[in-house]
C-alpha positions in Angstrom: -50.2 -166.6 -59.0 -52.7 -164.0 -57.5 -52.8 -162.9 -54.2 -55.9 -164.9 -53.1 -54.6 -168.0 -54.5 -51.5 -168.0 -52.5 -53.8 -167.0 -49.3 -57.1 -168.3 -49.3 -59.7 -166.3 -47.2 -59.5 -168.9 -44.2 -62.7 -166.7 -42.5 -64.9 -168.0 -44.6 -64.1 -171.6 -43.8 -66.4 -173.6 -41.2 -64.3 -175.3 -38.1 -64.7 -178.5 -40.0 -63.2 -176.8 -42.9 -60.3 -175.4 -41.2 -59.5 -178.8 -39.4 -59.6 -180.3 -42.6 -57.0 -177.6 -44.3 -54.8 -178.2 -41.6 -54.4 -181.6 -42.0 -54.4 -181.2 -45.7 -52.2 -179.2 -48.2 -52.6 -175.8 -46.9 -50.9 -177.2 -43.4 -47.9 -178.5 -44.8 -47.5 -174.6 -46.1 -45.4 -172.9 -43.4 -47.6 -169.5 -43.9 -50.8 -171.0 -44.7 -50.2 -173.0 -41.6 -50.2 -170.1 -39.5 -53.0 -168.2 -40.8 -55.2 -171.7 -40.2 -53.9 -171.4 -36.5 -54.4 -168.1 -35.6 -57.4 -168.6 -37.2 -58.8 -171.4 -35.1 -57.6 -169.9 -32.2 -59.5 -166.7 -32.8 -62.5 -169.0 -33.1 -62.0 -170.8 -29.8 -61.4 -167.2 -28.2 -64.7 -165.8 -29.7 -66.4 -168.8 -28.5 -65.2 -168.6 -25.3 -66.0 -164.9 -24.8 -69.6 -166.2 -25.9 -69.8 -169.0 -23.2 -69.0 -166.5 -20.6 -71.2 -163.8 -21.5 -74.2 -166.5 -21.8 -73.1 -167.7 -17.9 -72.8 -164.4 -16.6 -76.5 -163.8 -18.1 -77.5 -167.3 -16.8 -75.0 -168.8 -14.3 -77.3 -172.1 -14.0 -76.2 -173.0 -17.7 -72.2 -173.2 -16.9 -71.2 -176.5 -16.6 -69.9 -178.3 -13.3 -66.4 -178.5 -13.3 -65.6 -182.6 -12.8 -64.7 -182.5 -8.4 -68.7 -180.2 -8.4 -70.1 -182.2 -10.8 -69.6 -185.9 -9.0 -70.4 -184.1 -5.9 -73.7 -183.3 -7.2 -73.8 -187.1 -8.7 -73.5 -188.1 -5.0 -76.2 -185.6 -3.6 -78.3 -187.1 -6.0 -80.2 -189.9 -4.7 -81.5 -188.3 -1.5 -82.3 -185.3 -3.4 -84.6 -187.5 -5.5 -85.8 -190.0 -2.2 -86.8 -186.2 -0.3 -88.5 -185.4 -3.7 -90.7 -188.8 -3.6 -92.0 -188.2 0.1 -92.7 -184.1 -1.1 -95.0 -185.8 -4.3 -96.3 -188.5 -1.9 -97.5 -186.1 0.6 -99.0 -184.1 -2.0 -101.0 -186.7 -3.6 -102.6 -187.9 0.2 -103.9 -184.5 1.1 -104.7 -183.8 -2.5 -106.6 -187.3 -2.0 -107.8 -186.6 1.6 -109.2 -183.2 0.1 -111.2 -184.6 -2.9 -112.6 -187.0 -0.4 -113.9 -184.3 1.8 -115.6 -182.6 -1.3 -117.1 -185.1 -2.1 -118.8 -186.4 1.4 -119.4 -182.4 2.4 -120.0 -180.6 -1.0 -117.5 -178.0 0.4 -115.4 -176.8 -2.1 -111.2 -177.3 -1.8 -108.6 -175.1 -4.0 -107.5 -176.8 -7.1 -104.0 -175.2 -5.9 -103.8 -176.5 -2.4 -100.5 -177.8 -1.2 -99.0 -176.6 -4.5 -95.4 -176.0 -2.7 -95.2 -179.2 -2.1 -96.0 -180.3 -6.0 -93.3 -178.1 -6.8 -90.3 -178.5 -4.1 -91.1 -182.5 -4.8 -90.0 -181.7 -8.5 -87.2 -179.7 -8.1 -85.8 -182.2 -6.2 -86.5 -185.2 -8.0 -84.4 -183.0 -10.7 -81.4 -182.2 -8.2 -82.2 -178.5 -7.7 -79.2 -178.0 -4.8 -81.3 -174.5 -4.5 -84.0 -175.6 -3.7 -82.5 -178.1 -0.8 -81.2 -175.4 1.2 -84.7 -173.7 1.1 -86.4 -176.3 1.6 -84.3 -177.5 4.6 -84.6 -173.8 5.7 -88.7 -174.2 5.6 -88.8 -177.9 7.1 -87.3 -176.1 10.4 -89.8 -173.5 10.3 -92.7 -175.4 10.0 -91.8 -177.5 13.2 -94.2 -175.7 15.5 -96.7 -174.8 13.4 -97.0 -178.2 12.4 -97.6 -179.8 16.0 -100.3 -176.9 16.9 -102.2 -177.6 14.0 -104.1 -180.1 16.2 -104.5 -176.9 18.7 -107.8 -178.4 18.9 -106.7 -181.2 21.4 -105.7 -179.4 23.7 -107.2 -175.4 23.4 -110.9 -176.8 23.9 -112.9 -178.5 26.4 -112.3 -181.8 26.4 -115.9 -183.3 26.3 -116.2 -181.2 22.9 -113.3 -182.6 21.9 -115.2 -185.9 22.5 -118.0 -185.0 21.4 -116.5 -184.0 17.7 -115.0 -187.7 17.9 -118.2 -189.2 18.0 -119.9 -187.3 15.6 -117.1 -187.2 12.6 -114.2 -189.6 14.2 -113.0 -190.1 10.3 -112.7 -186.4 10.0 -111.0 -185.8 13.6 -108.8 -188.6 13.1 -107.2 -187.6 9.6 -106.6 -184.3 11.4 -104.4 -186.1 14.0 -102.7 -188.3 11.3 -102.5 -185.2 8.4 -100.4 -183.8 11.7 -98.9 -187.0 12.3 -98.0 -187.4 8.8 -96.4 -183.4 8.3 -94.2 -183.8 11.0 -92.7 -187.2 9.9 -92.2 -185.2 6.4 -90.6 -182.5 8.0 -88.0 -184.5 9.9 -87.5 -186.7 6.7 -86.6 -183.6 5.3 -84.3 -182.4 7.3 -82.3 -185.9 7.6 -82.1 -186.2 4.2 -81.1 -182.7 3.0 -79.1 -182.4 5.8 -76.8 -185.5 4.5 -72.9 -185.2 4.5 -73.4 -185.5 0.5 -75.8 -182.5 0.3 -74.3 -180.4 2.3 -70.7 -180.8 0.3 -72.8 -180.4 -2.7 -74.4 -176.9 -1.9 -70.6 -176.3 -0.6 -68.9 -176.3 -3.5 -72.1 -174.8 -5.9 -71.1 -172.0 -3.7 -74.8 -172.1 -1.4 -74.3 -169.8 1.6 -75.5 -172.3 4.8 -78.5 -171.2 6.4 -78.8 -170.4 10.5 -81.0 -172.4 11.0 -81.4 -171.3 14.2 -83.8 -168.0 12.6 -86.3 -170.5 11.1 -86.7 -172.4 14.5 -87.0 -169.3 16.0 -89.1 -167.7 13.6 -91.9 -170.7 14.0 -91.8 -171.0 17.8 -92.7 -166.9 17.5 -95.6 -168.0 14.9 -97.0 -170.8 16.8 -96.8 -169.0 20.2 -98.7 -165.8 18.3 -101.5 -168.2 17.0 -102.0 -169.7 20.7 -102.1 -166.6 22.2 -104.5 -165.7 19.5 -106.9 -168.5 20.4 -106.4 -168.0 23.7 -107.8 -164.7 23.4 -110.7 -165.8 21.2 -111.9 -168.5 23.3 -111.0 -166.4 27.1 -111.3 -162.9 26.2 -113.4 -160.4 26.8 -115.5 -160.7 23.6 -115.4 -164.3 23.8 -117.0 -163.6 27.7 -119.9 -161.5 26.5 -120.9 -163.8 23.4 -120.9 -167.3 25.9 -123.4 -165.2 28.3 -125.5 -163.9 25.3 -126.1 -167.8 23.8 -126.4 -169.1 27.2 -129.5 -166.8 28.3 -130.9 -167.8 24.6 -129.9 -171.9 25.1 -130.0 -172.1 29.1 -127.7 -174.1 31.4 -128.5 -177.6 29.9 -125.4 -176.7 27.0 -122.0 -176.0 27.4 -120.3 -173.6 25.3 -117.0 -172.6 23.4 -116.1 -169.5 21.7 -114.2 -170.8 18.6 -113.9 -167.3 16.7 -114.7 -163.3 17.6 -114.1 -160.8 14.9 -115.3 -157.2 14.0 -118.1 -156.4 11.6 -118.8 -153.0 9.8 -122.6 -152.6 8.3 -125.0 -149.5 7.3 -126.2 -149.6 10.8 -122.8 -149.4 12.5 -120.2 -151.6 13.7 -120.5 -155.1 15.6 -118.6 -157.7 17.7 -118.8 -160.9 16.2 -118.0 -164.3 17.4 -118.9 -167.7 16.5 -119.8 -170.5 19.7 -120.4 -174.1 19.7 -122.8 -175.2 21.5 -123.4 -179.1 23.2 -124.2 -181.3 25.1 -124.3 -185.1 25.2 -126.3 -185.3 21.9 -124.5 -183.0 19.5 -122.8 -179.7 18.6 -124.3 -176.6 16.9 -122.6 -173.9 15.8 -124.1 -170.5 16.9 -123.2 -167.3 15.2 -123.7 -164.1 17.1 -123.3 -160.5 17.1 -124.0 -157.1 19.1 -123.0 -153.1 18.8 -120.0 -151.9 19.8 
């Protein structure tokens, strides 16, 4: 009997085949038994080696391990309820925006509150990553979001008024689109702040966030755009552009500086600002300029 008769060439066998062999004949073959083994084992090492050089490439694709993978399980359905608020919000102001195209022709970016399209989906999937960023961003957003009605309170109040009477549908959706972000953001941050996600992110091995920089971060963002406004409406500029549209409207107005800027043309550079001007029957908005 020939060589390769007595020892078949096992490396040419398929797992299936091998299983099969050792179960069969060639296991009950002290030596042929062996070589099957060894083998099958060098098979499960050379797969092995594979899975880890494929996780090291892409660590998302390496399976949970059981205690990771229920604790994931359990972070699941407020990963998914946070998700459904993110999509609801998105399709109100999407909503709210078409709305406004349509009644004043303006035109609104077919990308406009895409973030929130895209956390809401990540979640709904039980991205942990995304959680901790988005928990991260919720804190942030805390001041901006309250001063994005600056316009209650950094303005006159009879134009304040006034804008009420004239568009109260308009004025009011800014209150509740304020309204509406800040009962997201605190949604948010109950629900990826539970006991279940935070074990969850614990144990994918998610570094907790201070939290303490976003708050901080926000507060330094919202105080820059009030000082900002501040300066627009009470500065210098903003001083000179009120007296130049009340000698060309008179004293029957009042006026608000809403916006000053800078302006570079062929014949030299300009202060710009834009005023609103009112009284008891309307608003107009005046644009002005003058050299520097």
């Amino acid at each position: 009997m020939t060589l390769q008769a007595s020892h078949p060439d096992y490396q040419r066998y398929s797992m299936a085949s091998l299983q099969q062999a050792l179960s069969g004949a060639d296991g009950a073959d002290a030596a042929r038994r062996q070589r099957i083994e060894a083998e099958i084992a060098q098979r499960q090492q050379d797969d092995h080696a594979a899975e880890q050089r494929q996780w090291a490439a892409r660590p998302q694709d390496k399976p949970l391990d059981p205690a990771t993978a229920a604790l994931k399980e359990a972070a699941g359905p407020f990963l998914r309820s946070a998700g459904y608020v993110l999509l609801f919000a998105w399709v109100v102001l999407r909503v709210a925006g078409l709305l406004e195209t349509l009644q004043t022709g303006s035109r609104t970016y077919v990308f406009g509150n895409l973030g929130l399209l895209i956390f809401g989906a990540c979640l709904v999937r039980g991205k942990l990553r995304a959680a901790v960023w988005l928990r991260w961003l919720a804190v942030f957003w805390i001041v901006p979001a309250v001063l994005a009605i600056d316009f209650l309170f950094l303005q006159p109040m009879s134009l304040t008024v006034m804008q009420f009477k004239l568009a109260p549908g308009y004025r009011i959706w800014s209150v509740l689109e304020a309204v509406l972000s800040l009962w997201v953001i605190h949604y948010l941050y109950r629900q990826l702040g539970m006991p279940a996600v935070m074990a969850a992110c614990d144990a994918r091995g998610y570094k907790r966030r201070d939290l303490r920089i976003p708050a901080i971060c926000g507060l330094i963002l919202g105080m820059a755009g009030v000082a900002f406004q501040l300066h627009a409406s009470h500065g210098d500029t903003a001083t000179q552009a009120r007296a130049i549209v009340a000698q060309r409207y008179g004293s029957g107005y009042q006026y608000h500086v809403n916006g000053v800027g800078n302006a570079v043309t062929p014949q030299g550079r300009f202060h710009t600002a834009q005023v609103l001007v009112w009284d008891d029957k309307g608003i107009m908005s005046v644009p002005v300029q003058w050299p520097q």
